[in-house]
N, C-alpha and C positions, 0 to 999 in steps of 0.2 A: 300740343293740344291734349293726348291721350296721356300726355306724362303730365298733368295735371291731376289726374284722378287717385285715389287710392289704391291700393291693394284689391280691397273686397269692390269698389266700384269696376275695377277692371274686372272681375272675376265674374259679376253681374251682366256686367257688358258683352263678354265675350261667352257667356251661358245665350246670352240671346239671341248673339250672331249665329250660334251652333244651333240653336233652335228654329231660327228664321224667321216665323214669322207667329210668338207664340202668345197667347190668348188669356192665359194665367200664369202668371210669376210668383203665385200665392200657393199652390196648388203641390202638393205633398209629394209629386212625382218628379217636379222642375225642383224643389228643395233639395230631396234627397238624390238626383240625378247628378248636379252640380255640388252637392254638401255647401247648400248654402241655409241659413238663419233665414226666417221670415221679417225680423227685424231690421238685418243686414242688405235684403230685398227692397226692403221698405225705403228706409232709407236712401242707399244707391239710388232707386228709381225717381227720387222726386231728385235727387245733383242729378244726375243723368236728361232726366225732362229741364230741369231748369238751363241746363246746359248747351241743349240742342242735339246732344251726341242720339238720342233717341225720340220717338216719337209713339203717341200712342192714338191709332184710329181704328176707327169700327172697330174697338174692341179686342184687336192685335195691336203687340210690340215689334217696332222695326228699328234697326239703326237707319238714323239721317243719310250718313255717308256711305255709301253702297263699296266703295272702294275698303276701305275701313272694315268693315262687315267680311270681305272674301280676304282680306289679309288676318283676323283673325280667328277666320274658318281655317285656315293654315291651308 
């Protein structure tokens, strides 16, 4: 499943498990805290939604898989 994704989707992914539960992925601090592109963000997040691996309510980002999320919080 997860070896499906890209490089930068993985790198996306796993900025969000690290972050838990975060609110802006657009946001100059989640960019440059992970060295990620807002385009690269951009992107990622709509494979990522279309995929199920993440979910976006009230306004926060969560991964789906809770298992997933603590394996790669390491």
């Amino acid at each position: 499943m997860i070896y499906q994704l890209t490089a930068k989707q993985k790198q996306v992914l796993t900025a969000i498990a690290l972050e838990g539960k975060p609110s802006s992925l657009m946001s100059q601090e989640f960019l440059q805290k992970y060295h990620l592109g807002a385009s690269t963000v951009q992107g990622a997040v709509k494979t990522l939604l279309d995929r199920d691996f993440i979910t976006q309510d009230d306004g926060v980002f969560q991964l789906c898989d809770k298992f997933l999320e603590l394996s790669l919080r390491g």
